[in-house]
C-alpha positions as CSV (number, residue, x, y, z in Angstrom):
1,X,207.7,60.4,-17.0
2,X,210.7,63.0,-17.1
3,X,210.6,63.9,-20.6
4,X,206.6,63.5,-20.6
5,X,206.6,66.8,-18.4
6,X,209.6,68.0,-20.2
7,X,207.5,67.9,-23.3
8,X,204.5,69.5,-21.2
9,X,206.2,72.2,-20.2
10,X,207.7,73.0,-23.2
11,X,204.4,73.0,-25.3
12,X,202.7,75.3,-22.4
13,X,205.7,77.5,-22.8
14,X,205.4,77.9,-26.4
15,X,201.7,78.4,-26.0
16,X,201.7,80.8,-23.2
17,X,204.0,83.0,-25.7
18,X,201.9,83.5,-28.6
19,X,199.9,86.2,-28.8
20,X,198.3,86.2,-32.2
21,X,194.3,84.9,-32.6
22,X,195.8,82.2,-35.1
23,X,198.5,81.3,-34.0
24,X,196.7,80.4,-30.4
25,X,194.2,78.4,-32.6
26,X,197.2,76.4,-34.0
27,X,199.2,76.2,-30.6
28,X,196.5,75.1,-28.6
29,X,195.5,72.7,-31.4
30,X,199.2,71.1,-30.8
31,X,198.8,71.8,-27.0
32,X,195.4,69.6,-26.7
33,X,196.9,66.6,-28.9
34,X,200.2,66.4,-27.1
35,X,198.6,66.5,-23.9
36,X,196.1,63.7,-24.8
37,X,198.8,61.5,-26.3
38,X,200.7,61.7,-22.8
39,X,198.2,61.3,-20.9
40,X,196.9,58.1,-22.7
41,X,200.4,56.7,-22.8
42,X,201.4,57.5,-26.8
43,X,203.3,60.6,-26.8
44,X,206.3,59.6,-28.8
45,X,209.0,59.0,-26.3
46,X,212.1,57.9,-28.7
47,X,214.3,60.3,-26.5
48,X,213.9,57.7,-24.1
49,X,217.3,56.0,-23.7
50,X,216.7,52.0,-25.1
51,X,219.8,51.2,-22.9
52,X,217.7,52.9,-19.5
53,X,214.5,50.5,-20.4
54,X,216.9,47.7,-20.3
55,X,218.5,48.5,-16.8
56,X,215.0,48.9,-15.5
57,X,213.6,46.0,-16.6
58,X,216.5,43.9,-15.5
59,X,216.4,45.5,-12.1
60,X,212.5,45.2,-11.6
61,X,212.8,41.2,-12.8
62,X,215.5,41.3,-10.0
63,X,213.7,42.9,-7.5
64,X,210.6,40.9,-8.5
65,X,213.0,37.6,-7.2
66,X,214.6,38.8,-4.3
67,X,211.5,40.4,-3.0
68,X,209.3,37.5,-3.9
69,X,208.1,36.7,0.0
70,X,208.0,40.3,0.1
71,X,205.3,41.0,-2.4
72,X,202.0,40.1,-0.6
73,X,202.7,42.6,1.9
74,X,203.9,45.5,-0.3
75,X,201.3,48.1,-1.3
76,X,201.6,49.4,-4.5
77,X,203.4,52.8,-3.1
78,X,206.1,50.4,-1.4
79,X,206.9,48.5,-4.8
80,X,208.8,51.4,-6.1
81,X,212.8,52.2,-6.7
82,X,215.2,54.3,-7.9
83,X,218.6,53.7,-9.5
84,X,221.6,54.7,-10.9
85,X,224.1,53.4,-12.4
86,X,228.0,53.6,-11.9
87,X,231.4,51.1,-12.9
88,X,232.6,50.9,-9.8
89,X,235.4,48.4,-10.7
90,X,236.6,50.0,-14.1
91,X,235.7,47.0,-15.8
92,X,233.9,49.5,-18.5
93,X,230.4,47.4,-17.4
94,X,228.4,50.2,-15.1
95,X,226.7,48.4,-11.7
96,X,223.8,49.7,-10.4
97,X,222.6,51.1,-7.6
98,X,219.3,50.3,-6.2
99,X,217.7,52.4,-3.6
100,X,213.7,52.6,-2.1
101,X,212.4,55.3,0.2
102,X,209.3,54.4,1.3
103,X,207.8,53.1,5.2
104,X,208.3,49.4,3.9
105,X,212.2,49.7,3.5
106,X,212.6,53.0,5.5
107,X,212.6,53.4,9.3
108,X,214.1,55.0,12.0
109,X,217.7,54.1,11.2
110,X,217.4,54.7,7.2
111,X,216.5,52.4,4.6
112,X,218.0,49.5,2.3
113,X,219.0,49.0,-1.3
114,X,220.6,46.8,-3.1
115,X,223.9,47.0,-5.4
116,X,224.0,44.7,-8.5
117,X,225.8,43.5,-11.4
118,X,225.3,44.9,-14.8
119,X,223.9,41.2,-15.2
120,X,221.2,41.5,-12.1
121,X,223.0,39.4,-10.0
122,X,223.6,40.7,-6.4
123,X,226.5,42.3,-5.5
124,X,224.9,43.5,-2.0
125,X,222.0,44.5,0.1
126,X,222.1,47.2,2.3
127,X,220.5,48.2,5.4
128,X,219.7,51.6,7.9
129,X,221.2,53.7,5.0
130,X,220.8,57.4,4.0
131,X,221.6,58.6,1.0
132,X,223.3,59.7,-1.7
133,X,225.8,57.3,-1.4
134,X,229.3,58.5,-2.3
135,X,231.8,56.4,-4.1
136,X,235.2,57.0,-3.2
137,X,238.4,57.0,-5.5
138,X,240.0,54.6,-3.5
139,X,240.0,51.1,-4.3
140,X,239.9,47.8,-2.6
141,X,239.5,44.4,-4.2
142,X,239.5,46.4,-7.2
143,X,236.2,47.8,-6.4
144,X,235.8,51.1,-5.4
145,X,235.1,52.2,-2.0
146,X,232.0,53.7,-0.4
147,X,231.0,55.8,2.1
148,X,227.2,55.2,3.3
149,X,225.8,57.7,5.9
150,X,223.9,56.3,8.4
151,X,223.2,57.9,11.7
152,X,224.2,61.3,11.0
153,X,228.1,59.9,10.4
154,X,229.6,58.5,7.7
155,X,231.2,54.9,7.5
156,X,233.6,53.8,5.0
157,X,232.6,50.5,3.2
158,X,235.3,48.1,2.0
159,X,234.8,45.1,-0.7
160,X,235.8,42.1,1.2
161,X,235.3,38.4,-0.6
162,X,233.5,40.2,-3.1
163,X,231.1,41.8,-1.0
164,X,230.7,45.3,0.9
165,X,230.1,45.3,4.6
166,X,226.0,45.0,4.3
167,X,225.4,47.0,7.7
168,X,227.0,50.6,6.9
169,X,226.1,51.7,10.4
170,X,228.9,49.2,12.1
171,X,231.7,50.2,10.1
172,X,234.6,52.4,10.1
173,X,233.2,56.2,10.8
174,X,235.2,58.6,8.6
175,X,236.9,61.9,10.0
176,X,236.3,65.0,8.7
177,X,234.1,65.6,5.6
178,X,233.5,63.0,2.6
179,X,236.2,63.5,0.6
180,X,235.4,66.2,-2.4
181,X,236.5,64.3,-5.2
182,X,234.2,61.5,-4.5
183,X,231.1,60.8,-6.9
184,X,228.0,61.1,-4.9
185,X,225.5,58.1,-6.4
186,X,221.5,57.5,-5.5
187,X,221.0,61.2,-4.4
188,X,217.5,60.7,-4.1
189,X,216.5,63.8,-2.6
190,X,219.0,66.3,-4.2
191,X,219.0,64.9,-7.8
192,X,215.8,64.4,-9.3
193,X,215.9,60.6,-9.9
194,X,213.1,58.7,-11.8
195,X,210.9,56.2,-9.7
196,X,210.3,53.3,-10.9
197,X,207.6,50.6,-10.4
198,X,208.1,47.1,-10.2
């Protein structure tokens, strides 16, 4: 969808700039056809990263089967995520980070997510959570730590037995400000981050 409107903008730009009669007949020519192609779904989108379609279909297969009892009572606005994706144990395979932000995993404390391996299996969910999350240059089980916010503060999340604390809001509250050499992940509202269906 990015680089659909990327394209867009760029072919309304080039048309908006043209000022000779033959050249609009040309541009607007190019204009119409690109702009019917993306609409209908076959604008060539080979910019597209093919390692990005993987990630997304793994992680809306995953979702798919942890959400399963879920489903019936989703609406089709609710059965959306975002991602990103980050090696949080230097193991040169990049985990992802799976975040929602709609009323059906959203409320009054924040909302949930999930982290999983670069294989789809769960690493952890994660409940009354706002984000970005930040991940931290310290390390524990060699994992990365994190630092969730959730109720204004911001708690520091250790791996223990393989596993983060899955309630951010009962952990350790940090002092001070998050730490500026830590890597902010799942900025949903500051970085604009596809959504994705599943």
């Amino acid at each position: 969808m990015k680089n659909r409107m990327l394209i867009l903008t760029a072919i309304l730009a080039l048309s908006s700039c043209q000022n000779k009669d033959n050249s609009k007949n040309i541009v607007k020519t190019i204009v119409q056809d690109t702009l019917s192609k993306t609409l209908g779904g076959t604008a060539d989108l080979s910019e597209v990263s093919e390692k990005n379609n993987k990630e997304v279909e793994l992680i809306r297969k995953q979702l798919l089967i942890l959400l399963k009892k879920d489903l019936p009572a989703m609406t089709k606005e609710d059965r959306s995520f975002y991602y990103e994706a980050f090696d949080l144990n230097n193991d040169k395979k990049e985990e992802y980070f799976v975040g929602f932000s709609n009323s059906y995993f959203c409320g009054s404390g924040g909302c949930s997510g999930y982290i999983l391996k670069n294989d789809g299996t769960v690493i952890n969910r994660f409940s009354v959570t706002d984000f970005p999350i930040y991940v931290t240059t310290s390390a524990t089980e060699k994992f990365y730590d994190l630092i969730f916010e959730s109720g204004g503060k911001f708690h520091l999340l250790k791996m223990k037995g393989g596993k983060y604390p899955s309630n951010p809001s009962v952990q350790e509250i940090i002092k001070g400000d998050v730490p500026k050499e830590s890597t902010k992940v799942l900025d949903i509202q500051g970085k604009k981050l596809e959504k994705y269906s599943f």
